[in-house]
Backbone as XML, in Angstrom:
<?xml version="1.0"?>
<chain id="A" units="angstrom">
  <residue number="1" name="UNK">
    <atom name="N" x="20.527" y="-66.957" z="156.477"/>
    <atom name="CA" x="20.171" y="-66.003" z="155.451"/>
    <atom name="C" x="19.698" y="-64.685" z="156.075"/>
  </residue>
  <residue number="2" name="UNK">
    <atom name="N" x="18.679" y="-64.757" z="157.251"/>
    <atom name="CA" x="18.400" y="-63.582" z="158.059"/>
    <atom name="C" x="19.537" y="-62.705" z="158.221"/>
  </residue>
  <residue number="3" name="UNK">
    <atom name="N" x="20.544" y="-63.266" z="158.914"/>
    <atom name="CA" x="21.453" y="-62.859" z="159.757"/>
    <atom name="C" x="22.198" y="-61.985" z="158.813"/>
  </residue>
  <residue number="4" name="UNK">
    <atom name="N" x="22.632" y="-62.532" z="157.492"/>
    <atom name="CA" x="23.554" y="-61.956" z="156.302"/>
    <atom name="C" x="22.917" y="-60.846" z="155.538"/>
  </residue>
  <residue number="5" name="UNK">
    <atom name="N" x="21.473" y="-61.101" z="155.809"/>
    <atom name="CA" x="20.543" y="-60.095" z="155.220"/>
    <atom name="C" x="20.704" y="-58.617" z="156.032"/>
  </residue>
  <residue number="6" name="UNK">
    <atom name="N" x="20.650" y="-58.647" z="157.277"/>
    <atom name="CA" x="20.775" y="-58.472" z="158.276"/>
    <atom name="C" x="21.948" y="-56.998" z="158.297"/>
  </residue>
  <residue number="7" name="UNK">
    <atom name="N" x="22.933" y="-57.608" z="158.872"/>
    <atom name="CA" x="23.720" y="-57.401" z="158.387"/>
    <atom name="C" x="24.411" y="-56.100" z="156.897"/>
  </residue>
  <residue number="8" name="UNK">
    <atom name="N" x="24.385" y="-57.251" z="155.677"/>
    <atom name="CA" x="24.196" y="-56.665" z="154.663"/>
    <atom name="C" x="23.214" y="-55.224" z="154.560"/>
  </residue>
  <residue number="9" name="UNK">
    <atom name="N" x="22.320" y="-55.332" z="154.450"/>
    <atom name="CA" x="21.556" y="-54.322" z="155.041"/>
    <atom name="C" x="21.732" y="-53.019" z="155.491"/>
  </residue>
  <residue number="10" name="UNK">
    <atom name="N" x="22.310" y="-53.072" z="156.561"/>
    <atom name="CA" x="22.910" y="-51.898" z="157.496"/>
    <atom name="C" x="23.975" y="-51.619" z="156.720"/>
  </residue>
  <residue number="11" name="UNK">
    <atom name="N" x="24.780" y="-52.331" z="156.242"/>
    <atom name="CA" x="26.075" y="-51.364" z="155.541"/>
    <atom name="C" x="25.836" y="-51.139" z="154.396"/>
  </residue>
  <residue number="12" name="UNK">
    <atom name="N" x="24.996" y="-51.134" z="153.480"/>
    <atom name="CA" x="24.412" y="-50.792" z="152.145"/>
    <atom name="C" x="23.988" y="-49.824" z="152.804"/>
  </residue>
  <residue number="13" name="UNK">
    <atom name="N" x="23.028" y="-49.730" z="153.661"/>
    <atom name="CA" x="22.047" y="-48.124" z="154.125"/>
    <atom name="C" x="23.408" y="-47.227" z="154.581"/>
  </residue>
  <residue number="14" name="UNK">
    <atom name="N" x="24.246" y="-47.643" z="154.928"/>
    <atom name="CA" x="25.447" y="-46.590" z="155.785"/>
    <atom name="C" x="26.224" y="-45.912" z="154.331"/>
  </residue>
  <residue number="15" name="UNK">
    <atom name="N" x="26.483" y="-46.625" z="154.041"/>
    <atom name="CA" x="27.432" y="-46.178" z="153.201"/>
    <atom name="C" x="26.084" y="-45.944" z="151.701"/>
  </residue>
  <residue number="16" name="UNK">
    <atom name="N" x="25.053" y="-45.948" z="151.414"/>
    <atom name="CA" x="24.157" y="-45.056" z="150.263"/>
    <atom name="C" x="23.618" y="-43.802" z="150.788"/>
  </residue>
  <residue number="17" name="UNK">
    <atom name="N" x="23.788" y="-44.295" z="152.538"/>
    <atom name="CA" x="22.764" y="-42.742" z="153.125"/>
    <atom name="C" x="23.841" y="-42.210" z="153.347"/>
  </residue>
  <residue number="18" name="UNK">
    <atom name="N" x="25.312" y="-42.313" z="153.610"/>
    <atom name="CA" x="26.335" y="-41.427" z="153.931"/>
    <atom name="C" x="27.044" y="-40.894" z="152.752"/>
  </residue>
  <residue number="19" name="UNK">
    <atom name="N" x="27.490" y="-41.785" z="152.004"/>
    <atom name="CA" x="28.241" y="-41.676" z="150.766"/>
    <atom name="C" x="27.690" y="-40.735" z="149.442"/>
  </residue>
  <residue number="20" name="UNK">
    <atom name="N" x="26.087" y="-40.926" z="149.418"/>
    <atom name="CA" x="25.687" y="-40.299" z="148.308"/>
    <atom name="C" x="25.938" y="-39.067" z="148.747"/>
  </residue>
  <residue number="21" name="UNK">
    <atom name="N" x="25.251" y="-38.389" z="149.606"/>
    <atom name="CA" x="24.928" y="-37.032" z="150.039"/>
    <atom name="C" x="26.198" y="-36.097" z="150.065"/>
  </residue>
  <residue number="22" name="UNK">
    <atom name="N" x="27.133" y="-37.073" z="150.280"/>
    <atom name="CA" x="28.600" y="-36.769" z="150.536"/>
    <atom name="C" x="29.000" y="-35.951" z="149.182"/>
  </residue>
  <residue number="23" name="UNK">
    <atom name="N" x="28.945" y="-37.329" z="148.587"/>
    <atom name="CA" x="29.329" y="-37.438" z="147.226"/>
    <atom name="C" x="28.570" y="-35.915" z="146.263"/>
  </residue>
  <residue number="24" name="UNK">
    <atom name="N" x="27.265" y="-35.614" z="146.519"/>
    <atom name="CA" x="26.501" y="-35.030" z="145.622"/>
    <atom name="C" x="27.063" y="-33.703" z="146.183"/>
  </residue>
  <residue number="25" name="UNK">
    <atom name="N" x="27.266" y="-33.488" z="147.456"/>
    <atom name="CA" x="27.696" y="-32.095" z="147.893"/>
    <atom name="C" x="28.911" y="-31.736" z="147.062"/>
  </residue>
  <residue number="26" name="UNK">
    <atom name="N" x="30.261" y="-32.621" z="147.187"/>
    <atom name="CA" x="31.399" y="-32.175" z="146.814"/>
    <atom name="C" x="31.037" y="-32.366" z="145.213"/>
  </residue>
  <residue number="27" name="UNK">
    <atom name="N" x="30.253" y="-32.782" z="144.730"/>
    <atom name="CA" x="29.969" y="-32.392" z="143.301"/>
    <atom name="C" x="30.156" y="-30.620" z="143.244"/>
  </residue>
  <residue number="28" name="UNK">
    <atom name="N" x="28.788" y="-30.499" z="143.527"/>
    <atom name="CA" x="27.949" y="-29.028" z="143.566"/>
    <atom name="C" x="29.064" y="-28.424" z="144.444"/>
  </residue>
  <residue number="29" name="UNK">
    <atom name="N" x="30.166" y="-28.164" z="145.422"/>
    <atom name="CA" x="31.111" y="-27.554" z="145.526"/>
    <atom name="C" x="32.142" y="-27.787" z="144.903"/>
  </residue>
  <residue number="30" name="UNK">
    <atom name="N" x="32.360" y="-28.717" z="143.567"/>
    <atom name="CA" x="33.286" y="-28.782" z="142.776"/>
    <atom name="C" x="34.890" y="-29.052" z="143.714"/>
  </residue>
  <residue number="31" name="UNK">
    <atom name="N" x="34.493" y="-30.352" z="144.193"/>
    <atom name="CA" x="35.388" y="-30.959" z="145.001"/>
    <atom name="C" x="36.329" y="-30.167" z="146.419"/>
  </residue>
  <residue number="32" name="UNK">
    <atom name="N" x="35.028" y="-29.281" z="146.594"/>
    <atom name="CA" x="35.702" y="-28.539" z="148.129"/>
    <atom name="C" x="35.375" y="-29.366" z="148.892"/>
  </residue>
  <residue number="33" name="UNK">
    <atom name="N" x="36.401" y="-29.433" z="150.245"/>
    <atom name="CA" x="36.283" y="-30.784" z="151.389"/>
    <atom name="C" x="35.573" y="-30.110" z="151.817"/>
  </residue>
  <residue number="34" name="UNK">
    <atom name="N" x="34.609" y="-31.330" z="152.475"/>
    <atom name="CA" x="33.740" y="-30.614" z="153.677"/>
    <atom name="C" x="34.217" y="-30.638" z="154.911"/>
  </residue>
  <residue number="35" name="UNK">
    <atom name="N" x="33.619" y="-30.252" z="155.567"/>
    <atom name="CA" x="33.952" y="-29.484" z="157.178"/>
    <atom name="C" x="32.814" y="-29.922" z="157.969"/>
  </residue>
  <residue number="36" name="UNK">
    <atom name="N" x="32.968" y="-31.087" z="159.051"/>
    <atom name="CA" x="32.281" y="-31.791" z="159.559"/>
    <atom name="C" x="32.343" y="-30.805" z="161.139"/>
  </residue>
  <residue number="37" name="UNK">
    <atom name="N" x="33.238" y="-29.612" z="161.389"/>
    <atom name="CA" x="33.229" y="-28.695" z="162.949"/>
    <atom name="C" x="32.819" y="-27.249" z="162.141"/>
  </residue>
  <residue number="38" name="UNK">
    <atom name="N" x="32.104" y="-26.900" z="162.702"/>
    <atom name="CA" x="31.651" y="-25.258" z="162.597"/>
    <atom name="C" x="32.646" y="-24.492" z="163.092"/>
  </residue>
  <residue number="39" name="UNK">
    <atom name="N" x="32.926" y="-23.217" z="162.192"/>
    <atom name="CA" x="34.232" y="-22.152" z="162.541"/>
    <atom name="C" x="34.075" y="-21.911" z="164.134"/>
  </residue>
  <residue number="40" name="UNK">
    <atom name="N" x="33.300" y="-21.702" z="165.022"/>
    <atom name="CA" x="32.873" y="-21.961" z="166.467"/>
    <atom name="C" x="33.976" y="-23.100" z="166.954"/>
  </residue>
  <residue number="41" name="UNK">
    <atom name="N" x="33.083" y="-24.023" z="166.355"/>
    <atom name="CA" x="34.100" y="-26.021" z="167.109"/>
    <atom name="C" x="35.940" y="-25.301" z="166.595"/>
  </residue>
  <residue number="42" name="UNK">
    <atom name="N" x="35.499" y="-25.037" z="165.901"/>
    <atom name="CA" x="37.133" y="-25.335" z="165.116"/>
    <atom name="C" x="38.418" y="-24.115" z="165.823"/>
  </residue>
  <residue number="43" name="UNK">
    <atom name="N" x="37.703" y="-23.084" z="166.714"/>
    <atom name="CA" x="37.798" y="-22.078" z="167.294"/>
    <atom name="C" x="37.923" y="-22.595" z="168.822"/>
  </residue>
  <residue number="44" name="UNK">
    <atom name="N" x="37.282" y="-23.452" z="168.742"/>
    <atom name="CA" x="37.223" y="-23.818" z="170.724"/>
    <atom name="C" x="38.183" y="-24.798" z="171.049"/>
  </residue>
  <residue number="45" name="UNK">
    <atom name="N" x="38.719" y="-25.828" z="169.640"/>
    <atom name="CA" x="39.318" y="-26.748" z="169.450"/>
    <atom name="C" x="40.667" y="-26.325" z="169.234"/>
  </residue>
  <residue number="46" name="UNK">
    <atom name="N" x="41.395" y="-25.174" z="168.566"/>
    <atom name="CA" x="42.267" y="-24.867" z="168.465"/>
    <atom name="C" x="42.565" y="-24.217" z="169.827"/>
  </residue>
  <residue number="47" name="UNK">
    <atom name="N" x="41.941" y="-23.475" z="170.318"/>
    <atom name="CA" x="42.389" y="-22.655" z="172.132"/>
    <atom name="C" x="42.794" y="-23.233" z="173.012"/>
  </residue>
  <residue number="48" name="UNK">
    <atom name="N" x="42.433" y="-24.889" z="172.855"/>
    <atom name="CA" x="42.290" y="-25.739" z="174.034"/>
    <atom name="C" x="41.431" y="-26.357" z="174.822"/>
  </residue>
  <residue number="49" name="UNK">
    <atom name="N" x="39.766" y="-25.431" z="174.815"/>
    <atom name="CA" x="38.870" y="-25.505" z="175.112"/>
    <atom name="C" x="37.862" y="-26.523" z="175.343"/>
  </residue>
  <residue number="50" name="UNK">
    <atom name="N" x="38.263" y="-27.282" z="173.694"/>
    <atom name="CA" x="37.169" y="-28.347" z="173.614"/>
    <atom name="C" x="38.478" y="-29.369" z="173.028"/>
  </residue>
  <residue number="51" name="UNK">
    <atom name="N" x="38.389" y="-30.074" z="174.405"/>
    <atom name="CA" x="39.242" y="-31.560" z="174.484"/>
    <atom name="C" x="39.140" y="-32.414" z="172.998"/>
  </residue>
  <residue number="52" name="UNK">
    <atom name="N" x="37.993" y="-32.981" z="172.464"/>
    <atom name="CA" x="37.686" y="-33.696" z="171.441"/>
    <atom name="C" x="36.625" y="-33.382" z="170.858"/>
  </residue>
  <residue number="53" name="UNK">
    <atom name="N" x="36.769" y="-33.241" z="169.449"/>
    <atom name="CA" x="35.566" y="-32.908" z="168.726"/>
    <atom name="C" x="34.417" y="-33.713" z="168.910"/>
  </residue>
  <residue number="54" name="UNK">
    <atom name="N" x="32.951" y="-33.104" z="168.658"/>
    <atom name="CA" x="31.612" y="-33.903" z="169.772"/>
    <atom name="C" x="31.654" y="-35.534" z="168.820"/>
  </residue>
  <residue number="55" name="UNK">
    <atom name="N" x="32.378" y="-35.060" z="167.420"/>
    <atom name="CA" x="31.937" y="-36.766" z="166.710"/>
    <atom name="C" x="32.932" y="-37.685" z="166.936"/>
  </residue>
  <residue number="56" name="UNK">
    <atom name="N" x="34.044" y="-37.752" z="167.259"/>
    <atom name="CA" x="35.058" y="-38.384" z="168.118"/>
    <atom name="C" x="34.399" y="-38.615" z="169.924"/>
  </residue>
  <residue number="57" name="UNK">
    <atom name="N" x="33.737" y="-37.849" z="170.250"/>
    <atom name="CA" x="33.886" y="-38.339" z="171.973"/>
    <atom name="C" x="32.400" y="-39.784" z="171.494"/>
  </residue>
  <residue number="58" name="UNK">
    <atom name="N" x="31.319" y="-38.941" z="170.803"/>
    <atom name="CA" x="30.509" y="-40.184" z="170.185"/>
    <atom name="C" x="31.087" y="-41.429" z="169.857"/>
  </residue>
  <residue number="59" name="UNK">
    <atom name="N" x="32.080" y="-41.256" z="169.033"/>
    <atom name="CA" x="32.700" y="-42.816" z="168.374"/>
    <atom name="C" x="33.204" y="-43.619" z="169.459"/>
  </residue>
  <residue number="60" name="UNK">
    <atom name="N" x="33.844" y="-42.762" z="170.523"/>
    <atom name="CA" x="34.151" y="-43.544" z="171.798"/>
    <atom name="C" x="32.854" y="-43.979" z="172.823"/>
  </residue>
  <residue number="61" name="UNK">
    <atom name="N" x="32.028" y="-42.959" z="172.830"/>
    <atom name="CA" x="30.995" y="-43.807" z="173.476"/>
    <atom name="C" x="30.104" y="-45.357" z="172.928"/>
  </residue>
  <residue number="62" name="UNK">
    <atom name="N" x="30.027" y="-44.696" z="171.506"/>
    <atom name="CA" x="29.431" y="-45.707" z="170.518"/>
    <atom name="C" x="30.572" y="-47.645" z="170.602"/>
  </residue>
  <residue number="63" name="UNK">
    <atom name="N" x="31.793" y="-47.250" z="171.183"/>
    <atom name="CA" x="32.822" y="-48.172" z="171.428"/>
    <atom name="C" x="32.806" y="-49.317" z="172.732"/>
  </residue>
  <residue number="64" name="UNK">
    <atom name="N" x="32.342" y="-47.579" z="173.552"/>
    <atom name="CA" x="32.494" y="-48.321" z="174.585"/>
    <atom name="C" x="30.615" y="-48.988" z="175.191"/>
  </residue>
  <residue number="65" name="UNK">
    <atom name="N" x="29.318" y="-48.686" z="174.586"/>
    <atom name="CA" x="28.663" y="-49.174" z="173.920"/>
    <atom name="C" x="28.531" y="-50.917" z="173.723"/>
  </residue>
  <residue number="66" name="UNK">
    <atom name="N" x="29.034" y="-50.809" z="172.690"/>
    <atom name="CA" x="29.944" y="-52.280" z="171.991"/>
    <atom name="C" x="30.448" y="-52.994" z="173.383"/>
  </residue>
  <residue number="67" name="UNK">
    <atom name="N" x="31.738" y="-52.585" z="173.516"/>
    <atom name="CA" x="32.042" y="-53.471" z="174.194"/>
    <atom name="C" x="31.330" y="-53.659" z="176.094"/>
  </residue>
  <residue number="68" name="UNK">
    <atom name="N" x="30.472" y="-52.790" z="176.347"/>
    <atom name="CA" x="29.720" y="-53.350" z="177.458"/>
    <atom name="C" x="28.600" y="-54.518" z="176.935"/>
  </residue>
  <residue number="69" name="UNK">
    <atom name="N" x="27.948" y="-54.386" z="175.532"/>
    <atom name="CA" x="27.209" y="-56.061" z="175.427"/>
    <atom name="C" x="28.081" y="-56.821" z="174.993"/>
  </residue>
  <residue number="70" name="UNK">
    <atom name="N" x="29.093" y="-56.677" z="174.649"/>
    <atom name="CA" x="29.853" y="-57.847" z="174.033"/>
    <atom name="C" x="30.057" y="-58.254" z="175.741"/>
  </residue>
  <residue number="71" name="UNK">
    <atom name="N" x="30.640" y="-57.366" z="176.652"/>
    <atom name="CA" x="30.598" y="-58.361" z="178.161"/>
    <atom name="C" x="29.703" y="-58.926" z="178.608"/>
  </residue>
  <residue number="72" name="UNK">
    <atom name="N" x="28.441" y="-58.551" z="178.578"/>
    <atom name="CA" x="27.077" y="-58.961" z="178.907"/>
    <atom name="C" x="26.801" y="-59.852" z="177.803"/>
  </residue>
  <residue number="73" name="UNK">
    <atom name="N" x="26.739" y="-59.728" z="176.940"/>
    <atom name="CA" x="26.966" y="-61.602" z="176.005"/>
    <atom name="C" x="27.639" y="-62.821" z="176.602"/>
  </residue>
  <residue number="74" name="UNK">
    <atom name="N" x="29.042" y="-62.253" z="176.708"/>
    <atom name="CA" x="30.131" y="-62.777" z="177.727"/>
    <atom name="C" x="29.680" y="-63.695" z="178.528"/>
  </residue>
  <residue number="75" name="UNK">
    <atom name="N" x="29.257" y="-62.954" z="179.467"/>
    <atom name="CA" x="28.870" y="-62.722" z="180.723"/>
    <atom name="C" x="27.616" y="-64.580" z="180.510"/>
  </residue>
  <residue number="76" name="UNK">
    <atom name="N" x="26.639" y="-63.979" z="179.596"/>
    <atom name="CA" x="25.316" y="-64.728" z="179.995"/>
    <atom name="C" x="25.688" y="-65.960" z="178.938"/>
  </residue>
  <residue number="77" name="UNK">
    <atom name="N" x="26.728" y="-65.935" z="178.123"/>
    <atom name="CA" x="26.949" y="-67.312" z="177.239"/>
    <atom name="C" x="25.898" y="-67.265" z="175.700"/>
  </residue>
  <residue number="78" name="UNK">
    <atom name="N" x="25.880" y="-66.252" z="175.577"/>
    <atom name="CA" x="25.579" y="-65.651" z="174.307"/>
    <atom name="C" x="23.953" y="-66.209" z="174.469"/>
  </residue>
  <residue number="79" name="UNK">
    <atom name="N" x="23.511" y="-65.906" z="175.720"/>
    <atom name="CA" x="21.605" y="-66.504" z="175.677"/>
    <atom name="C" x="21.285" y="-64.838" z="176.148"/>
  </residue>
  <residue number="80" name="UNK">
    <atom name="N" x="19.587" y="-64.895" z="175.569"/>
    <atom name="CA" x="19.259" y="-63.905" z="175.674"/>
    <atom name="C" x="18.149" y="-64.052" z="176.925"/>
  </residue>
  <residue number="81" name="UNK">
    <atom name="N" x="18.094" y="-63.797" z="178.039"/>
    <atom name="CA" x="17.593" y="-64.178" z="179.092"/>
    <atom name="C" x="16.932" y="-62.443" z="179.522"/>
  </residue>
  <residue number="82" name="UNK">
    <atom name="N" x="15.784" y="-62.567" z="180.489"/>
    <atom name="CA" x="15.722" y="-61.084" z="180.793"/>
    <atom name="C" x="16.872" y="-60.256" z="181.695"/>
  </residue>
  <residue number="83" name="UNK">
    <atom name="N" x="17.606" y="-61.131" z="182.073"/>
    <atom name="CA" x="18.527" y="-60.232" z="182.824"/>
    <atom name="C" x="19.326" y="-59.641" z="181.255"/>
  </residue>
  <residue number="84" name="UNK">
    <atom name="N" x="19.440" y="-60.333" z="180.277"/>
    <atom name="CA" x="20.395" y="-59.712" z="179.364"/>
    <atom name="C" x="19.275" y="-58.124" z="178.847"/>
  </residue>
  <residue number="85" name="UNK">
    <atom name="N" x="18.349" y="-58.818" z="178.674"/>
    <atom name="CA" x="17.436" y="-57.464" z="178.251"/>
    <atom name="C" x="17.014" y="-56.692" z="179.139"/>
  </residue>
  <residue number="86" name="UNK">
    <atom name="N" x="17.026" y="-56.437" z="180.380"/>
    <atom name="CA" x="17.208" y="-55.359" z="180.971"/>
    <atom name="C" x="18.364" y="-54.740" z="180.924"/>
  </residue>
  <residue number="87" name="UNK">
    <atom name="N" x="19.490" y="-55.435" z="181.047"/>
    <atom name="CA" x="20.724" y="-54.544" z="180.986"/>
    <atom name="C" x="20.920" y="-53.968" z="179.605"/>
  </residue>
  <residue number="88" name="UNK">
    <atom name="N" x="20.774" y="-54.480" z="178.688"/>
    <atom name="CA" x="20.399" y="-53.908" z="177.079"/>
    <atom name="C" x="19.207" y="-52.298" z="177.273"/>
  </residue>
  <residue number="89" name="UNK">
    <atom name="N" x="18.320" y="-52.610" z="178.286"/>
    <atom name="CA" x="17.721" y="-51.758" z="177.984"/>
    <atom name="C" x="18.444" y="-50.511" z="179.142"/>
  </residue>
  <residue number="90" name="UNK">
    <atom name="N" x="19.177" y="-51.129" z="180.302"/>
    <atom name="CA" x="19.387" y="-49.743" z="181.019"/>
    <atom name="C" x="20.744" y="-49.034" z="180.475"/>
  </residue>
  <residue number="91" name="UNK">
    <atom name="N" x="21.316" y="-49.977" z="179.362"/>
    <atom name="CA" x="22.388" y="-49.390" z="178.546"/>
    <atom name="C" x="21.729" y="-47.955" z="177.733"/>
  </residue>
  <residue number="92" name="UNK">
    <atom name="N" x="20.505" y="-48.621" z="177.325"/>
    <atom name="CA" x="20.182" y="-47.608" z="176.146"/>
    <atom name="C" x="19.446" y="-46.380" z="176.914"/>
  </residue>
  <residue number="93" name="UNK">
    <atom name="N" x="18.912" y="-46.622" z="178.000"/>
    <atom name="CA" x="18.611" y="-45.772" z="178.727"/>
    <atom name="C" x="19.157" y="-44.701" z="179.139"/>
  </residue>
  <residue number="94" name="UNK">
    <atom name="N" x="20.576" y="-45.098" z="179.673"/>
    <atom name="CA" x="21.938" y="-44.401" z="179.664"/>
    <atom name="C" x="22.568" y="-43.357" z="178.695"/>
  </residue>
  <residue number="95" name="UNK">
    <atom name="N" x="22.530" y="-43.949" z="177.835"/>
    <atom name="CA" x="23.254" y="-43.335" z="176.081"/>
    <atom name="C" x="21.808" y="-42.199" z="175.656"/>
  </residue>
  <residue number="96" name="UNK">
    <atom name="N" x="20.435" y="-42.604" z="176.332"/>
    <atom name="CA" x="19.591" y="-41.701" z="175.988"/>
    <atom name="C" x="19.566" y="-40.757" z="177.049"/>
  </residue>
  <residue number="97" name="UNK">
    <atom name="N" x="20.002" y="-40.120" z="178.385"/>
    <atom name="CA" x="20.380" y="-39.861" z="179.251"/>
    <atom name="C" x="21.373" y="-38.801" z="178.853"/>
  </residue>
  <residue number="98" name="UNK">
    <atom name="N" x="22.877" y="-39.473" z="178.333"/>
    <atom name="CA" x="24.139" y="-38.798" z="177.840"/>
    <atom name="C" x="23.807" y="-37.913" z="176.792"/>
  </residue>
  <residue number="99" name="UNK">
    <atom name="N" x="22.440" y="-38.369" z="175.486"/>
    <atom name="CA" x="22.343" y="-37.446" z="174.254"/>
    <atom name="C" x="21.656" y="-36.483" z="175.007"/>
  </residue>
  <residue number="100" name="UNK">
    <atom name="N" x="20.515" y="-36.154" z="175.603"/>
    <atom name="CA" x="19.974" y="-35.447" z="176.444"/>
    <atom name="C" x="20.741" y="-34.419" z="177.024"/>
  </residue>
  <residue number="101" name="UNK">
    <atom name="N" x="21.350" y="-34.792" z="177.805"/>
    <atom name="CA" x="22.221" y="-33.826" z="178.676"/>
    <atom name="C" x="23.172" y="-33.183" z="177.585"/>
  </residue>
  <residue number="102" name="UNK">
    <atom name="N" x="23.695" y="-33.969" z="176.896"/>
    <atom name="CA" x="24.623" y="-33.032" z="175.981"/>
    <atom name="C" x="23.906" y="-31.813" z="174.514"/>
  </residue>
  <residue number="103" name="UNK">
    <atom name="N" x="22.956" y="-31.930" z="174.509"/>
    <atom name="CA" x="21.696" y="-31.224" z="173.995"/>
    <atom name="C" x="21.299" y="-30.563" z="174.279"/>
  </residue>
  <residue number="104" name="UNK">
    <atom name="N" x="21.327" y="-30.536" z="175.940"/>
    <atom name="CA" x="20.348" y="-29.535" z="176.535"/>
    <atom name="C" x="20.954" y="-28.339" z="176.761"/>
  </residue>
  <residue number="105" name="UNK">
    <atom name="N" x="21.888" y="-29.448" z="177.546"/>
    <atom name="CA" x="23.278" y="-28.656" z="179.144"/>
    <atom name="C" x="23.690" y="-28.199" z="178.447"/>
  </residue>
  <residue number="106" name="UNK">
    <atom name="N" x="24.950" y="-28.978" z="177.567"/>
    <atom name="CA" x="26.289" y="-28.826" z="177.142"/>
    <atom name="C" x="26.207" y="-27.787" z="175.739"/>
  </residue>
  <residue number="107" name="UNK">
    <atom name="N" x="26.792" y="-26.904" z="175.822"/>
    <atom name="CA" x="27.012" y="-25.827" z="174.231"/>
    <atom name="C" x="28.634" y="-26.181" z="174.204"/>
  </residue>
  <residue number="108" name="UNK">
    <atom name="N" x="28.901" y="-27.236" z="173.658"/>
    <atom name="CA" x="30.446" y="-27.510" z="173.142"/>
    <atom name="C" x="31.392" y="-27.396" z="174.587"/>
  </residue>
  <residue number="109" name="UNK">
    <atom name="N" x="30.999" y="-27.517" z="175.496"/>
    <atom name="CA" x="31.801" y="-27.355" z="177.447"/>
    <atom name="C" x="31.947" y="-28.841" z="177.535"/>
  </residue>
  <residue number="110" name="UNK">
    <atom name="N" x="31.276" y="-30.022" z="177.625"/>
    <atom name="CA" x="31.065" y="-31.329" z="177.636"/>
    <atom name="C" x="32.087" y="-31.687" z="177.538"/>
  </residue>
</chain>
């Protein structure tokens, strides 16, 4: 029941915290699409400049993410031991590392 709760949960919050806001904007613009790249992105993206838009190179990190604990699950036989939670934690360490630098450093060059 946890687990389904769980679960359940997170995709009710994804899709009420994504969907409404969505939804209420293209109301109040009377069904104009929105535009998830700034005339800037959409400018650096057409020149050549900027390889992949920043929410696409995310979805791939967010992927590849995934599939490094799904190996480390793998890996330890689905037990949660401290070697699994350190590597859980120097994952996240990492990904907090990558948002950082791309925040700080990076103005759309990344």
């Amino acid at each position: 029941m946890a687990v389904s709760n769980a679960i359940g949960s997170n995709v009710f919050d994804i899709n009420l915290g994504l969907g409404l806001p969505f939804l209420v904007r293209m109301a109040i613009d009377k069904g104009k699409p929105i535009s998830l790249l700034s005339e800037e992105e959409r400018g650096l993206l057409a020149s050549g400049k900027m390889v992949l838009p920043p929410h696409v190179k995310f979805g791939f990190l967010l992927l590849l993410i995934l599939l490094v604990v799904q190996i480390v699950l793998l890996a330890t036989r689905y037990r949660l031991t401290k070697a699994t939670g350190f590597s859980f934690l120097a994952v996240y360490a990492m990904f907090l590392t990558y948002a950082l630098v791309q925040e700080v450093h990076c103005n759309q060059a990344c």
